[in-house]
C-alpha positions as CSV (number, residue, x, y, z in Angstrom):
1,X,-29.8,-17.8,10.9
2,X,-26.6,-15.8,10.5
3,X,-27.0,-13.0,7.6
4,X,-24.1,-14.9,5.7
5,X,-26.7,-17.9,5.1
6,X,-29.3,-17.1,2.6
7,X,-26.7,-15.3,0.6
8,X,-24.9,-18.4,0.7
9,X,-27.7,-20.1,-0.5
10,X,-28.6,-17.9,-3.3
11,X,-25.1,-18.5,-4.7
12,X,-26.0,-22.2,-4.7
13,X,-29.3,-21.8,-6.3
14,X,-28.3,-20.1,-9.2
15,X,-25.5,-22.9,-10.1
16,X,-28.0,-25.8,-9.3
17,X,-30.7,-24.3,-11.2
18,X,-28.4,-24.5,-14.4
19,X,-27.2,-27.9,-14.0
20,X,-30.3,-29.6,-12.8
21,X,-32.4,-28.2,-16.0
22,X,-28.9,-30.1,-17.9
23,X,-29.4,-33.3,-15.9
24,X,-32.9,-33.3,-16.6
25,X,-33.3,-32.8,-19.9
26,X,-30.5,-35.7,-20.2
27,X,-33.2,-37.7,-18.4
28,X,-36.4,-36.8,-20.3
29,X,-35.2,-36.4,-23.5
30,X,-32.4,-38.4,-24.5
31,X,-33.6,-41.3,-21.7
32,X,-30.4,-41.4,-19.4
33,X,-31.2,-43.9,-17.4
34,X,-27.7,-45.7,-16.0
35,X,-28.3,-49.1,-14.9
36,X,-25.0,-50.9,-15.6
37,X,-22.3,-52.9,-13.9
38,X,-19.3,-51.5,-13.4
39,X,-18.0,-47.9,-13.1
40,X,-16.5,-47.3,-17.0
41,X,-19.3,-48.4,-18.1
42,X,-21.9,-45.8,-16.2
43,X,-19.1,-42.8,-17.0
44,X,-19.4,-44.0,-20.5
45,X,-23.0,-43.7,-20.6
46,X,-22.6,-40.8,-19.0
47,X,-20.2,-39.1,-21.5
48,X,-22.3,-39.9,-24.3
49,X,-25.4,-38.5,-23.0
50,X,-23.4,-35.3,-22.6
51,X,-21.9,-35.2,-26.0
52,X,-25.9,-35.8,-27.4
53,X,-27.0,-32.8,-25.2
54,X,-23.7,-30.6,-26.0
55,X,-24.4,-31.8,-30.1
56,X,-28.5,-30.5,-29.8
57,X,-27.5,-27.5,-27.3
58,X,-25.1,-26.7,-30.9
59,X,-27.6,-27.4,-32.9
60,X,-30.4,-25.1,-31.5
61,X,-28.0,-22.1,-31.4
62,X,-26.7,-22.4,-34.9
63,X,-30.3,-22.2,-36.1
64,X,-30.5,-19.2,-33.9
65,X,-28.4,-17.2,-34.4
66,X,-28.7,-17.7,-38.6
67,X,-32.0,-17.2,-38.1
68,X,-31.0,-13.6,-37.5
């Protein structure tokens, strides 16, 4: 494996790490689970589970940082 590989890969991780913990809160918590016809519809579902993750992620750091 050329030395330029598991650098590469590291890279990756990191960014996959972040938005697979995203994806799968969205799943556990606020029950995405996209079973729809049609394409708007799915994006839809989509963008609203990511407004309700985006409004809690808010939420908890508010209460963080006035909780000092």
């Amino acid at each position: 494996m050329p030395e330029r590989t598991p650098k590469a890969n590291a890279a990756k991780s990191k960014i996959r790490a972040h938005v697979e913990h995203v994806f799968a809160r969205q799943k556990d918590q606020i029950g995405l689970f996209i079973r729809n016809i049609g394409i708007k519809q799915a994006q839809a579902k989509i963008n609203f589970a990511g407004l309700a993750y985006d409004m809690n992620r808010l939420i908890f750091q508010e209460c963080r940082t006035a909780a000092g």
